[in-house]
C-alpha positions, 0 to 999 in steps of 0.5 A: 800237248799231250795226245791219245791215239789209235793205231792200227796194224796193217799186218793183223788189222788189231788197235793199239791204244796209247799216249805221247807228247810227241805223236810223230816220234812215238808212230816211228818208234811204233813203226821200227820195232823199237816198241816191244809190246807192238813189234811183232804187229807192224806195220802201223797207220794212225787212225785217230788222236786227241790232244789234251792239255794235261797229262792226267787228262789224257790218260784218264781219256786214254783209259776210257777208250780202253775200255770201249775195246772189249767189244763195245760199240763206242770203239767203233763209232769213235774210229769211223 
């Protein structure tokens, strides 16, 4: 299984959108700085995560709520 998740940071409130096979170990990595793109944002709460079969799917899925940032309303609907 591979899985699409939303983060969200405790210290500034923004998302981070990503893909993992193994959620739980990439939330931690997320969470001790060991990600350079979110180091300076933690710490992180896991606010939502779909799982697909296939990695393609996934991050075409993982692409889609990306592009629902930009201040859409699907981002919002998709975390409530």
């Amino acid at each position: 299984m591979v899985n699409v998740y939303v983060l969200q940071s405790l210290k500034d409130q923004g998302y981070y959108i990503g893909i993992s096979k193994d959620l739980n170990k990439r939330l931690e990595k997320h969470n001790r700085g060991r990600v350079h793109s979110t180091r300076n944002r933690r710490p992180f709460k896991l606010i939502y995560k779909e799982e697909f079969d296939s990695y393609m799917l996934a991050r075409l899925r993982e692409k889609e709520i990306k592009s629902y940032k930009g201040g859409n309303n699907k981002f919002r609907e998709l975390i409530v």
